[in-house]
C-alpha positions in Angstrom: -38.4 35.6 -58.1 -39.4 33.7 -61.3 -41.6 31.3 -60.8 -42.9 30.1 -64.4 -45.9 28.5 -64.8 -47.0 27.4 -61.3 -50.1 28.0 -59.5 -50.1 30.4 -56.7 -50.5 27.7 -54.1 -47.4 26.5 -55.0 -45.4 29.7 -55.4 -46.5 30.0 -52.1 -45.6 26.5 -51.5 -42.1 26.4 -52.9 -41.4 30.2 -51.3 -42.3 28.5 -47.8 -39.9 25.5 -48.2 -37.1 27.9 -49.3 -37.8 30.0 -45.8 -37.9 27.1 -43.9 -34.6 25.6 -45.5 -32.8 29.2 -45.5 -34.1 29.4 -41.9 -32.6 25.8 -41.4 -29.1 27.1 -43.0 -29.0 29.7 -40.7 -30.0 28.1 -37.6 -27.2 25.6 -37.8 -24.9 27.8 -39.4 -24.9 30.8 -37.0 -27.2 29.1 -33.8 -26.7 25.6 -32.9 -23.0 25.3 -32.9 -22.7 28.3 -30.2 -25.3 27.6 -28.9 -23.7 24.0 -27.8 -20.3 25.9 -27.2 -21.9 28.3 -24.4 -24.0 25.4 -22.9 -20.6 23.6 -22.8 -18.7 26.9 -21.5 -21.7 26.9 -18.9 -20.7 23.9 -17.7 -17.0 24.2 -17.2 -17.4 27.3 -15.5 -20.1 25.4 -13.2 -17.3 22.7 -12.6 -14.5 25.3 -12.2 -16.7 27.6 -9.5 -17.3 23.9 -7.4 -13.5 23.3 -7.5 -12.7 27.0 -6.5 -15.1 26.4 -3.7 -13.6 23.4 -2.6 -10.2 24.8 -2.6 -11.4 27.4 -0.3 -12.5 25.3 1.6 -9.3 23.5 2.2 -7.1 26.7 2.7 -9.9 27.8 5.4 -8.8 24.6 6.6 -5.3 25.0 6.8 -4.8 25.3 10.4 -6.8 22.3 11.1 -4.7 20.3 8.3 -1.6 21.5 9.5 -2.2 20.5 12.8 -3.4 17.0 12.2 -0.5 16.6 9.8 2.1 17.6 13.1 0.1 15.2 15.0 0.8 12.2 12.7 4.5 13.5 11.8 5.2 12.9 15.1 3.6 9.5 15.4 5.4 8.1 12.9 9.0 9.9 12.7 11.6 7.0 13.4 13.2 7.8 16.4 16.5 6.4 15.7 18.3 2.9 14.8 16.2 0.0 13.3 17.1 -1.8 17.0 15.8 1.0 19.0 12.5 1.1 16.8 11.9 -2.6 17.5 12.7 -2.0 21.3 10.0 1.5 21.3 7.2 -0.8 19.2 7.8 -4.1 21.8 7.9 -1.5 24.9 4.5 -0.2 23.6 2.6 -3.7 23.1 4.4 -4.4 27.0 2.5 -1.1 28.1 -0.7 -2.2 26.3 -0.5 -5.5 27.5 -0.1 -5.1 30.7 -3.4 -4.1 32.6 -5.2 -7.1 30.4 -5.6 -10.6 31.8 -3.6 -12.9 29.2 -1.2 -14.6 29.1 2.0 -13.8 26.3 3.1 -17.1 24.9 6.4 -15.6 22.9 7.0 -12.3 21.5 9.5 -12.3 18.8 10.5 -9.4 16.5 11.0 -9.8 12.7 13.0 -7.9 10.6 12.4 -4.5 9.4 10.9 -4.0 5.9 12.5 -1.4 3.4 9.3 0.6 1.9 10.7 3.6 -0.2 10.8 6.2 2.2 9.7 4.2 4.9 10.6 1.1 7.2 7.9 -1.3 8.8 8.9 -2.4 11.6 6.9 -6.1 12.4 6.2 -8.3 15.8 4.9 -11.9 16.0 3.1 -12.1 19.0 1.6 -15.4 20.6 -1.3 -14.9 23.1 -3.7 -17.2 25.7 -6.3 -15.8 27.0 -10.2 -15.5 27.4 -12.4 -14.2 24.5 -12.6 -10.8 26.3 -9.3 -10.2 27.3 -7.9 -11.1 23.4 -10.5 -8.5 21.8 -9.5 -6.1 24.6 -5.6 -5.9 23.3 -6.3 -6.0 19.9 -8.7 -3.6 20.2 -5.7 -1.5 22.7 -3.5 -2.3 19.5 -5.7 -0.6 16.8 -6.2 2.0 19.0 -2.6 2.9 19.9 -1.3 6.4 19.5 1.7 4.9 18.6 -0.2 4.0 15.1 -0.2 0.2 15.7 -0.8 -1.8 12.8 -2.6 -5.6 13.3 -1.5 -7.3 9.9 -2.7 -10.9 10.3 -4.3 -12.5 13.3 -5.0 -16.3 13.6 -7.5 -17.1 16.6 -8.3 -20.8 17.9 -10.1 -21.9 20.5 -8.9 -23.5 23.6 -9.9 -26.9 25.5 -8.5 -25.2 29.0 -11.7 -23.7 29.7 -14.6 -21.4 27.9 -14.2 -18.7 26.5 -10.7 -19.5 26.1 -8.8 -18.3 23.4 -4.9 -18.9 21.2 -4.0 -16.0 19.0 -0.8 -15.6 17.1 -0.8 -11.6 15.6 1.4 -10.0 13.6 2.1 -6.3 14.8 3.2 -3.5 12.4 4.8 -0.1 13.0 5.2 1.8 9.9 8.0 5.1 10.8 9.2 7.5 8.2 12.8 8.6 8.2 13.5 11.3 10.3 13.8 15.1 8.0 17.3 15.2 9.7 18.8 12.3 7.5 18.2 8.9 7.0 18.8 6.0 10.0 
């Protein structure tokens, strides 16, 4: 290298900054950019391995899934016409209703709702009765095997007595058509 007239401190000098910038070249040319692709390859293998786990997870599940699946197929499989829906969803709030102390004002079904695949199938329901018996049928409602729905309730107290208690609730069943054909 030809470095004309320049002290040996800076030969030294100007061979050091051409290292260090040659060393720079390299580094980002040949380092840094695979570098950054492994650490990024690092993490989408990290990220695939979780999902793989998870997935084996769920097929170790399978049973279990299936089963609960079967359970809630059956729940909420129509059972035949739109009038014999209405007549298994008001049988069911009758069967609920019946070992609570209140008192049913009207029950009056509505008509069905169209939702894609499947129907929902509503009740307006007027009620009198103390605080404990209201909360005791709604709470009978929500809990329903039949997959009871409570869409709107409107509560309002009574001057008959304490604790006494109006309710007007709207009742929901939602059933799917039946895998035999449509109702």
């Amino acid at each position: 290298m030809h470095l004309p007239k320049l002290s040996d401190r800076e030969r030294f000098l100007a061979r050091l900054v051409a290292i260090v910038l040659a060393a720079l070249i390299v580094y980002h040319g040949f380092f840094k950019n695979p570098c950054q692709e492994l650490l990024r390859l690092g993490r989408q293998v990290k990220d695939i391995h979780h999902e793989l786990i998870e997935m084996e997870s769920a097929l170790l599940r399978q049973e279990q899934v299936q089963a609960e699946y079967d359970r809630f197929e059956k729940a909420i499989l129509a059972t035949g016409t739109d009038a014999e829906e209405l007549a298994f969803v008001l049988k069911e709030l009758e069967v609920l209703a019946r070992p609570i102390r209140m008192e049913i004002k009207s029950i009056k079904p509505l008509a069905p709702q169209a939702m894609g695949p499947y129907k929902k199938f509503l009740v307006q329901m007027e009620t009198e009765g103390r605080v404990t018996a209201i909360m005791e049928f709604l709470h009978a409602v929500r809990s329903s095997p039949k997959v009871l729905n409570i869409e709107k309730l409107r509560l309002r107290a009574l001057r008959k007595g304490p604790n006494m208690l109006s309710s007007s609730v709207l009742i929901s069943r939602t059933s799917a058509r039946s895998r035999t054909g449509p109702h």
